[in-house]
MOPAC internal coordinates of N, CA, C and O (Angstrom, degrees):
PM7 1SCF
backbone

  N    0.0000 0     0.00 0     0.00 0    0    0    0
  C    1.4457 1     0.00 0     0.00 0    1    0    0
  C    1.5293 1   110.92 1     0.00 0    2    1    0
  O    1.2310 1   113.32 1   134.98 1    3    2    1
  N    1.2706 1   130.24 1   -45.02 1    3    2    1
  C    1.5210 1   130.64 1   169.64 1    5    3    2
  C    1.4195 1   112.07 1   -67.46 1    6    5    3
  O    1.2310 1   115.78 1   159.65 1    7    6    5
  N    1.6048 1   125.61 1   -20.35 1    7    6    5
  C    1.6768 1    88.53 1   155.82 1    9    7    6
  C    1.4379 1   126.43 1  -104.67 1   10    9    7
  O    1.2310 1   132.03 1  -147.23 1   11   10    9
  N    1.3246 1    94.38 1    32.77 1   11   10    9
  C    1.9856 1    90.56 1   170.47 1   13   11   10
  C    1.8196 1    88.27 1  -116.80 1   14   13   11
  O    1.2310 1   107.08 1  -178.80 1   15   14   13
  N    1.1034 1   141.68 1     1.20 1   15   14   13
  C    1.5679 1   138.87 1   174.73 1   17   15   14
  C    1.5443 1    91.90 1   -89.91 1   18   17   15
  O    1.2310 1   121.01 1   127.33 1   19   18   17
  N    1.5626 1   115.67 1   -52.67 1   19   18   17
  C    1.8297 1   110.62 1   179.23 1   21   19   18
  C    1.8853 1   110.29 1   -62.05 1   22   21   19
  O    1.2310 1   117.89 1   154.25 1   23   22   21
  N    1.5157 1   121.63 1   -25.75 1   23   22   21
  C    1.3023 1   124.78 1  -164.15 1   25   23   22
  C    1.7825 1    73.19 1   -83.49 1   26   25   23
  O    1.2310 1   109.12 1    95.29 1   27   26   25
  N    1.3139 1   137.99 1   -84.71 1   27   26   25
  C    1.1979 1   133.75 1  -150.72 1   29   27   26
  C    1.9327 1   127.07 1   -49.43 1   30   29   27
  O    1.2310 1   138.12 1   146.00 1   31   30   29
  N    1.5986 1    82.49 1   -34.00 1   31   30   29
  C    1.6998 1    97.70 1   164.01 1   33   31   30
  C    1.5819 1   112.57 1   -75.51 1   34   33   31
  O    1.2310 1   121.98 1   163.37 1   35   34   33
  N    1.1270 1   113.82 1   -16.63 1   35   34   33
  C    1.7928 1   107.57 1   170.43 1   37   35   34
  C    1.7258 1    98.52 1   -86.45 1   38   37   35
  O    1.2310 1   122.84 1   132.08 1   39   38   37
  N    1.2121 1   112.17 1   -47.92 1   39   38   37
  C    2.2888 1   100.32 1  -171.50 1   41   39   38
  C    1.4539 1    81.83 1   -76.14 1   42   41   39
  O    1.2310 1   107.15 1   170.19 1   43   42   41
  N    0.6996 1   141.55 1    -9.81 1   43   42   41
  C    2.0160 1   113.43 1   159.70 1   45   43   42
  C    1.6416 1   118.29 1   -72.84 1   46   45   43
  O    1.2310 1   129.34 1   140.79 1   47   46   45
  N    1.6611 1    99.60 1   -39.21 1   47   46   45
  C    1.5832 1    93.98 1   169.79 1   49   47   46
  C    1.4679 1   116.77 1   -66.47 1   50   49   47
  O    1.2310 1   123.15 1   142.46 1   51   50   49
  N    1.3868 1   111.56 1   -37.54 1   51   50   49
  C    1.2660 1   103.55 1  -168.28 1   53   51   50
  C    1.0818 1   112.66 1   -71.25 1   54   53   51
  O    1.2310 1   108.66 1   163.91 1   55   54   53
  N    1.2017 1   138.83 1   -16.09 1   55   54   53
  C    2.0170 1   151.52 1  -160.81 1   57   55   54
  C    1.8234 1    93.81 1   -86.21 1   58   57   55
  O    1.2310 1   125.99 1   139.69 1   59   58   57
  N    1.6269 1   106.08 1   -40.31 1   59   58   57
  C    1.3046 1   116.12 1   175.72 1   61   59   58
  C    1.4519 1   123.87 1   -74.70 1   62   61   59
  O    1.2310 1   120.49 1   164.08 1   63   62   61
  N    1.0832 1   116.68 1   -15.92 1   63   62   61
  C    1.5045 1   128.08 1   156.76 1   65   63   62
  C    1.3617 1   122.46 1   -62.43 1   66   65   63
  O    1.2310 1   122.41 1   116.95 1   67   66   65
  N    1.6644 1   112.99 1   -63.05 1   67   66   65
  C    1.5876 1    97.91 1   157.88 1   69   67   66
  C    1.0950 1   126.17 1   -77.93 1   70   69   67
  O    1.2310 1   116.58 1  -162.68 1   71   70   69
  N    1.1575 1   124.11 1    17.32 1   71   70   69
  C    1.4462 1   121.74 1   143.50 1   73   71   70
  C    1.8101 1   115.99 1   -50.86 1   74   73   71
  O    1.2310 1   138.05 1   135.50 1   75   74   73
  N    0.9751 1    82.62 1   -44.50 1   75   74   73
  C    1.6903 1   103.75 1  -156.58 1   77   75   74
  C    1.5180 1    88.47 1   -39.03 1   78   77   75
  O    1.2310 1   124.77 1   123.66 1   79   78   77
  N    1.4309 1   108.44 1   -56.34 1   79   78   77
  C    1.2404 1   123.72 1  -149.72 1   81   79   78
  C    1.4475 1   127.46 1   -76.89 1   82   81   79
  O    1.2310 1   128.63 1   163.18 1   83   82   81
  N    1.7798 1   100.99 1   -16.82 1   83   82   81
  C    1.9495 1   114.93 1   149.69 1   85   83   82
  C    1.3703 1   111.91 1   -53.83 1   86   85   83
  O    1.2310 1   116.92 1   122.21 1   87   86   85
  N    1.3629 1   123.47 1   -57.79 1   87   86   85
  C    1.1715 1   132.30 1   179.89 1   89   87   86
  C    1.7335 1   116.60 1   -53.96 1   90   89   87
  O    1.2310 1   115.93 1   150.56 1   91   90   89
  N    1.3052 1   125.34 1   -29.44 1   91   90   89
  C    1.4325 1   120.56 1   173.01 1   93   91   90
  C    1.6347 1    92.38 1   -97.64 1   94   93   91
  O    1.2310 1   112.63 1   174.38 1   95   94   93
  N    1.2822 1   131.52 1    -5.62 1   95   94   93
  C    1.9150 1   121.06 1  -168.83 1   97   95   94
  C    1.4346 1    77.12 1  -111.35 1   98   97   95
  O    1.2310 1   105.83 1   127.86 1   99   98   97
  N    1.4541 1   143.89 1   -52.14 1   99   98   97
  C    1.3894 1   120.08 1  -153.94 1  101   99   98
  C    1.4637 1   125.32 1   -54.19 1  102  101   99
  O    1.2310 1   131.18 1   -37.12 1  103  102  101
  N    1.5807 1    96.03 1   142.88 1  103  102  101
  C    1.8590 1   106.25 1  -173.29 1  105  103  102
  C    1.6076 1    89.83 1   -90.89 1  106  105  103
  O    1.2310 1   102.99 1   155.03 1  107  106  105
  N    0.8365 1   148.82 1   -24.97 1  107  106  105
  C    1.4307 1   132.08 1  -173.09 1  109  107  106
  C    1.5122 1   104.43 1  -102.65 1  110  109  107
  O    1.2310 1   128.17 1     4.11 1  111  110  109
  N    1.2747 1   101.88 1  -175.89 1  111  110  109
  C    1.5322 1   116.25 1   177.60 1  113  111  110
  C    1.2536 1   113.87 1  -118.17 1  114  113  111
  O    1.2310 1   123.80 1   173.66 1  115  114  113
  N    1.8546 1   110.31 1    -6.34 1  115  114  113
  C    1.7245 1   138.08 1   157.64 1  117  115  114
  C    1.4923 1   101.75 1   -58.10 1  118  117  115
  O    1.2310 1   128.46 1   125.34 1  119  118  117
  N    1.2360 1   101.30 1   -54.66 1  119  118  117
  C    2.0295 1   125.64 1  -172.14 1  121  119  118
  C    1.7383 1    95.97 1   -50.32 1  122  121  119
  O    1.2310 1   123.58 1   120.40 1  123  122  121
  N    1.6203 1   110.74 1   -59.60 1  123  122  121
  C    1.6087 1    94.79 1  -158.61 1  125  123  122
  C    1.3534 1   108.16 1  -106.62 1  126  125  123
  O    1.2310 1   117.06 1  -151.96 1  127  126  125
  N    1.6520 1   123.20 1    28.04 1  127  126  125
  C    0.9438 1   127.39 1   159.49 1  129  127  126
  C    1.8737 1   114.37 1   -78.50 1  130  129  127
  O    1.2310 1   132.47 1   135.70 1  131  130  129
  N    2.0171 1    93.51 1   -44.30 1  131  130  129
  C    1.5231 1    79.83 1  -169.68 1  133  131  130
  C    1.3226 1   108.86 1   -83.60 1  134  133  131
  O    1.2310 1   118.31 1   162.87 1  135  134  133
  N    1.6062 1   120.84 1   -17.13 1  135  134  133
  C    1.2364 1   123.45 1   141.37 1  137  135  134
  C    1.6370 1   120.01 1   -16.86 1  138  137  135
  O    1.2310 1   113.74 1   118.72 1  139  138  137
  N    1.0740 1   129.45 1   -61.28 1  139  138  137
  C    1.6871 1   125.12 1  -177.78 1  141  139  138
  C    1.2214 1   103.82 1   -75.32 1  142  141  139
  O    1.2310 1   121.95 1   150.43 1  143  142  141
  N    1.4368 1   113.88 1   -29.57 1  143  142  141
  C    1.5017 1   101.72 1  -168.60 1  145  143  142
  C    1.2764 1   115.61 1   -66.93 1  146  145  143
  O    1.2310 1   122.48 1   143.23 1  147  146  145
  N    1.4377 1   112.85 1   -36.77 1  147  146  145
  C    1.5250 1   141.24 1   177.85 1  149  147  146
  C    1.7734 1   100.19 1   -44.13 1  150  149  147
  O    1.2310 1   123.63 1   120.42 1  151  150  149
  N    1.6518 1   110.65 1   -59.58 1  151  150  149
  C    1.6075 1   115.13 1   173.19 1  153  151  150
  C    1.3781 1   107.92 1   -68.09 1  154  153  151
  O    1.2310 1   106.17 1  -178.94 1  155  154  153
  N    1.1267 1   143.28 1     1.06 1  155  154  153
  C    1.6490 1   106.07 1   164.87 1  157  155  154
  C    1.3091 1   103.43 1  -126.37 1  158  157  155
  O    1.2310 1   124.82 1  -155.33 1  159  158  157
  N    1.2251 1   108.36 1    24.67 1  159  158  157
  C    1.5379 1   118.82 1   167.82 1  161  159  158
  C    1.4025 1   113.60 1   -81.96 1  162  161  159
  O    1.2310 1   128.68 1   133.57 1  163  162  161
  N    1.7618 1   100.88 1   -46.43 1  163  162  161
  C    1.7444 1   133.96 1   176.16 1  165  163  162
  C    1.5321 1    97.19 1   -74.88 1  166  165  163
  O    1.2310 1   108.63 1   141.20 1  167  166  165
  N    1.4611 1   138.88 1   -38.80 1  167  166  165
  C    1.2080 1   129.84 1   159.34 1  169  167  166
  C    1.2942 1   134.79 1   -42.20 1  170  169  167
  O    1.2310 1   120.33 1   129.19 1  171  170  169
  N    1.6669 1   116.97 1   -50.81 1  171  170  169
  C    1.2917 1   130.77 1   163.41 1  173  171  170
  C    1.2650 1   112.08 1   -56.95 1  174  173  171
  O    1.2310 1   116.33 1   136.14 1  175  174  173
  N    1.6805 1   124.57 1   -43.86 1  175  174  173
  C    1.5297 1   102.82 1  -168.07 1  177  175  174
  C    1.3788 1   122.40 1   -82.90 1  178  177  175
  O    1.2310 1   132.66 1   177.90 1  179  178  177
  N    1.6436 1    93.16 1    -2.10 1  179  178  177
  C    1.5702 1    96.25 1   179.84 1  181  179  178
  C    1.1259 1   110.06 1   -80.60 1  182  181  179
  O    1.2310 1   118.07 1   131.55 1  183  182  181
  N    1.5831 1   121.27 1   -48.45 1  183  182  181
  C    1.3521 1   117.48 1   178.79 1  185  183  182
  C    1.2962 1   115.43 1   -78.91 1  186  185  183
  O    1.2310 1   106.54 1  -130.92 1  187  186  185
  N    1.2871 1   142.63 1    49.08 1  187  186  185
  C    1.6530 1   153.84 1  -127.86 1  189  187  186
  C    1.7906 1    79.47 1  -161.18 1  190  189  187
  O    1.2310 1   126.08 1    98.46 1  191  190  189
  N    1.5829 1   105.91 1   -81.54 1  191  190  189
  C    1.1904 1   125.51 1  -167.48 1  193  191  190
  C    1.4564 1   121.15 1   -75.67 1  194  193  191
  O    1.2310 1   128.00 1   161.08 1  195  194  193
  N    1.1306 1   102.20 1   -18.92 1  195  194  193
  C    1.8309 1   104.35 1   173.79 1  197  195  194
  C    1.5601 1   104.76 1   -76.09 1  198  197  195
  O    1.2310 1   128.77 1   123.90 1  199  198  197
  N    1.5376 1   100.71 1   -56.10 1  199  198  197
  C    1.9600 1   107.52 1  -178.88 1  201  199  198
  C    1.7783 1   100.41 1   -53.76 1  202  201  199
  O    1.2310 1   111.11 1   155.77 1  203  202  201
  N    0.9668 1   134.34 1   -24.23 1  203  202  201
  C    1.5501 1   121.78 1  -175.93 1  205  203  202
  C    1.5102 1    95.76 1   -88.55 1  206  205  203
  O    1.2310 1   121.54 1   142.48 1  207  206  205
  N    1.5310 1   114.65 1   -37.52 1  207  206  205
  C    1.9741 1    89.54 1  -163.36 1  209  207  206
  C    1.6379 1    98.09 1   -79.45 1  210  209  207
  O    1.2310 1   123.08 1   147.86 1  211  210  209
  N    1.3495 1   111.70 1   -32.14 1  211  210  209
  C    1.2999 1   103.19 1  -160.52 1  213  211  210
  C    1.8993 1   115.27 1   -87.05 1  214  213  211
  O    1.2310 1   127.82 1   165.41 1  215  214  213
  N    1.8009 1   102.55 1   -14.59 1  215  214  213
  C    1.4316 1    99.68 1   169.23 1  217  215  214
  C    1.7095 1    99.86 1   113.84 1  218  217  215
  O    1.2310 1   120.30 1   163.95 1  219  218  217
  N    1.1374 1   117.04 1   -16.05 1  219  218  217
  C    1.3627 1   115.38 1  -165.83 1  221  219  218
  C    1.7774 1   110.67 1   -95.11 1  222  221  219
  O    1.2310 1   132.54 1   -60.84 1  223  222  221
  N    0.9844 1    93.39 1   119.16 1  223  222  221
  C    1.4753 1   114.87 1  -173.92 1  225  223  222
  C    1.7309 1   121.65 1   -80.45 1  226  225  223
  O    1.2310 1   127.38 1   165.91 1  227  226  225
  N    1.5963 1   103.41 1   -14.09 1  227  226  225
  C    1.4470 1   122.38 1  -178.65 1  229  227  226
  C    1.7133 1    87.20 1   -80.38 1  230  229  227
  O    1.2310 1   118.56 1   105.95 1  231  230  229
  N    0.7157 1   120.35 1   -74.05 1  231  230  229
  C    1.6327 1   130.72 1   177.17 1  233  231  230
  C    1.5233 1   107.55 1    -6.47 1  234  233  231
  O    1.2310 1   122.34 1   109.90 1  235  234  233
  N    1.5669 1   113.13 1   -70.10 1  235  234  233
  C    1.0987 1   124.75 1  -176.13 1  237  235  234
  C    1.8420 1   117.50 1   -68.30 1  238  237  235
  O    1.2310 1   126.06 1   154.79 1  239  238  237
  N    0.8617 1   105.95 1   -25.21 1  239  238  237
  C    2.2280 1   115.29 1   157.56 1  241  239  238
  C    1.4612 1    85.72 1   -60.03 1  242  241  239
  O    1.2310 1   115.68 1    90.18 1  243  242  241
  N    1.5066 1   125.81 1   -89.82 1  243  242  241
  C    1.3637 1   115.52 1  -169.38 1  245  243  242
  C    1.3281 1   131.67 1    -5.22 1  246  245  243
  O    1.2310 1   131.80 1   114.73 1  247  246  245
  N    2.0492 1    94.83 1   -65.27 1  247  246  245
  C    1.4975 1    97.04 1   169.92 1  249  247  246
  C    0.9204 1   138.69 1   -62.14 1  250  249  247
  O    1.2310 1   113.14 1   158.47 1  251  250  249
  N    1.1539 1   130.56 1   -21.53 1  251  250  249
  C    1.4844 1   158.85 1   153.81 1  253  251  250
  C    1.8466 1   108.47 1   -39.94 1  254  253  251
  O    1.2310 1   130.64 1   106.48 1  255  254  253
  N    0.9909 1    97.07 1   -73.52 1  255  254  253
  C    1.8994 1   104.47 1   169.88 1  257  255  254
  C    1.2883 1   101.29 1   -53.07 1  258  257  255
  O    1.2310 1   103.84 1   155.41 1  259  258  257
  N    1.1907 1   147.36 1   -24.59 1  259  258  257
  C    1.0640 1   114.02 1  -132.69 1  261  259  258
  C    1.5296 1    87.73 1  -129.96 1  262  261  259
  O    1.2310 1   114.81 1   154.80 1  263  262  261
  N    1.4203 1   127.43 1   -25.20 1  263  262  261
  C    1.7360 1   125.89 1   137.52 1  265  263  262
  C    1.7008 1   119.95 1   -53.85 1  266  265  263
  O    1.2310 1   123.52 1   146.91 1  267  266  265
  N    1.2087 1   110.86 1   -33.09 1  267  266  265
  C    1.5817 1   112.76 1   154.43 1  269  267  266
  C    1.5296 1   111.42 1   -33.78 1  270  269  267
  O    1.2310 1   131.57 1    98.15 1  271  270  269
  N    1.2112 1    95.27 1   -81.85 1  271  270  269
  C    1.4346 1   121.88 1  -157.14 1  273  271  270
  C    1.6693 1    97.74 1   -51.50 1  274  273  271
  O    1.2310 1   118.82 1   126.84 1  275  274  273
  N    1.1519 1   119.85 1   -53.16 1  275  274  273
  C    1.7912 1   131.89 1  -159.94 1  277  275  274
  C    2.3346 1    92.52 1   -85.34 1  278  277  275
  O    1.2310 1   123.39 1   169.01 1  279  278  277
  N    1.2949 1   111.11 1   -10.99 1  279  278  277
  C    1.2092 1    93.69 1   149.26 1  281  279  278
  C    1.6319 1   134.64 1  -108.36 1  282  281  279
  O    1.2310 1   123.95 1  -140.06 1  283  282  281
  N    1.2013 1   110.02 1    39.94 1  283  282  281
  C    1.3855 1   139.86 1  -157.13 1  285  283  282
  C    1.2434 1   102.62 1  -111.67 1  286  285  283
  O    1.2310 1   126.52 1   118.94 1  287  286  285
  N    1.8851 1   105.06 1   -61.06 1  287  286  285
  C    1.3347 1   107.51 1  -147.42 1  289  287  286
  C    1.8599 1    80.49 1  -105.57 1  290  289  287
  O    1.2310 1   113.31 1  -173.95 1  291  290  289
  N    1.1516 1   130.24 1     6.05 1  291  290  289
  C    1.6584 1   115.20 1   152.36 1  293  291  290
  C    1.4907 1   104.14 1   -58.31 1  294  293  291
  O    1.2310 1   125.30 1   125.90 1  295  294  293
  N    1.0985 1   107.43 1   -54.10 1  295  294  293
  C    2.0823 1   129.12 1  -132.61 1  297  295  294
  C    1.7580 1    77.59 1   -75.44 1  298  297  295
  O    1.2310 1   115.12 1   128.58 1  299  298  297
  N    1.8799 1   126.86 1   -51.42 1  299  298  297
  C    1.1731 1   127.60 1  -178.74 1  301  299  298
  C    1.5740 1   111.01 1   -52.13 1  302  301  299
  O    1.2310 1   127.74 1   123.43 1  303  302  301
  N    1.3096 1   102.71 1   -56.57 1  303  302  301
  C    1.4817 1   104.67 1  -171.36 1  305  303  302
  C    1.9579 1   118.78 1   -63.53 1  306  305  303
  O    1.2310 1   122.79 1   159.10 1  307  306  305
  N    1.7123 1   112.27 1   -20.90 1  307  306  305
  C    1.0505 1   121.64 1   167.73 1  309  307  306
  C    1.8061 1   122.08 1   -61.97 1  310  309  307
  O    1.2310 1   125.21 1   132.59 1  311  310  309
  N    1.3650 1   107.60 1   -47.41 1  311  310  309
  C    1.2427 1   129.46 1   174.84 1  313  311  310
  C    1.2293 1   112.86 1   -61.99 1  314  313  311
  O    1.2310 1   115.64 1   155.60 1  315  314  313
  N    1.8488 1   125.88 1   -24.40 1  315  314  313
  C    1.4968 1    94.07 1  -143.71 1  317  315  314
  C    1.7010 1    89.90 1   -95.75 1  318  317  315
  O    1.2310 1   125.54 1     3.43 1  319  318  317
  N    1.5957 1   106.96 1  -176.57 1  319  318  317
  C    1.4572 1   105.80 1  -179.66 1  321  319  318
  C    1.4865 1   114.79 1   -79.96 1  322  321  319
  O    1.2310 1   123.13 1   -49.67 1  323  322  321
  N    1.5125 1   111.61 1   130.33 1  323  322  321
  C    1.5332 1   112.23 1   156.53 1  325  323  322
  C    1.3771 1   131.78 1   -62.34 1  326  325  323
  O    1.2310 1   119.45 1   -56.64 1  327  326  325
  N    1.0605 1   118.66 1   123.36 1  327  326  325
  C    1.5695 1   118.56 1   166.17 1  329  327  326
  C    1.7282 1   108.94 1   -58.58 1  330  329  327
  O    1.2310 1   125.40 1   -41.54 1  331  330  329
  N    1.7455 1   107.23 1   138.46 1  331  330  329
  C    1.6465 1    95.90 1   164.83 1  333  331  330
  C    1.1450 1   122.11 1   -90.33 1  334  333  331
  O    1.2310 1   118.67 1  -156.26 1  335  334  333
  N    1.3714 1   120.15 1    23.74 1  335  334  333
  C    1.7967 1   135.29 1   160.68 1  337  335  334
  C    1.6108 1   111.14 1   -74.85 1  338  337  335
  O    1.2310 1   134.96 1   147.46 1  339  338  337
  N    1.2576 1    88.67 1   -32.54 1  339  338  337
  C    1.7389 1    89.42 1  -165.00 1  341  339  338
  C    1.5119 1   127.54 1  -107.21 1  342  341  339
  O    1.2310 1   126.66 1  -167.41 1  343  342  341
  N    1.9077 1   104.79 1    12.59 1  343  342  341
  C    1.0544 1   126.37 1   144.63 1  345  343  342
  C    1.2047 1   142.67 1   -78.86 1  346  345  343
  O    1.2310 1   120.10 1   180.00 1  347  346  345

């Protein structure tokens, strides 16, 4: 069972890799927002699924912060002011 949780926590990294790559190609700032959101979504499940195969329970706090954190910088990025250039 822990190496199909380590096989599944790697095609999450990798899905998060081309992620990467909306975020340096995206034309909007809509684009590389859900772009990030997309990475700490792929962040959490990795460290979700690593702390269960491997036993580590610090892992899973991580993930925890670290969906904290990535609903932060939505709620920031919702709030902040638009420029009317960049509409």
């Amino acid at each position: 069972m822990d190496d199909f949780l380590l096989a599944a926590a790697g095609f999450v990294l990798a899905m998060a890799a081309i992620g990467l790559l909306r975020i340096l190609m995206g034309p909007g700032d809509a684009d590389r927002i859900m772009a990030a959101q997309l990475l700490g979504t792929s962040g959490v499940a990795v460290l979700l699924l690593l702390g269960k195969a491997t036993g580590a329970p610090a892992l899973i706090d991580v993930a925890l912060l670290l969906a904290l954190l990535a609903a932060f910088v939505t709620a920031a990025f919702v709030k902040s002011p638009v420029d009317a250039e960049r509409q």
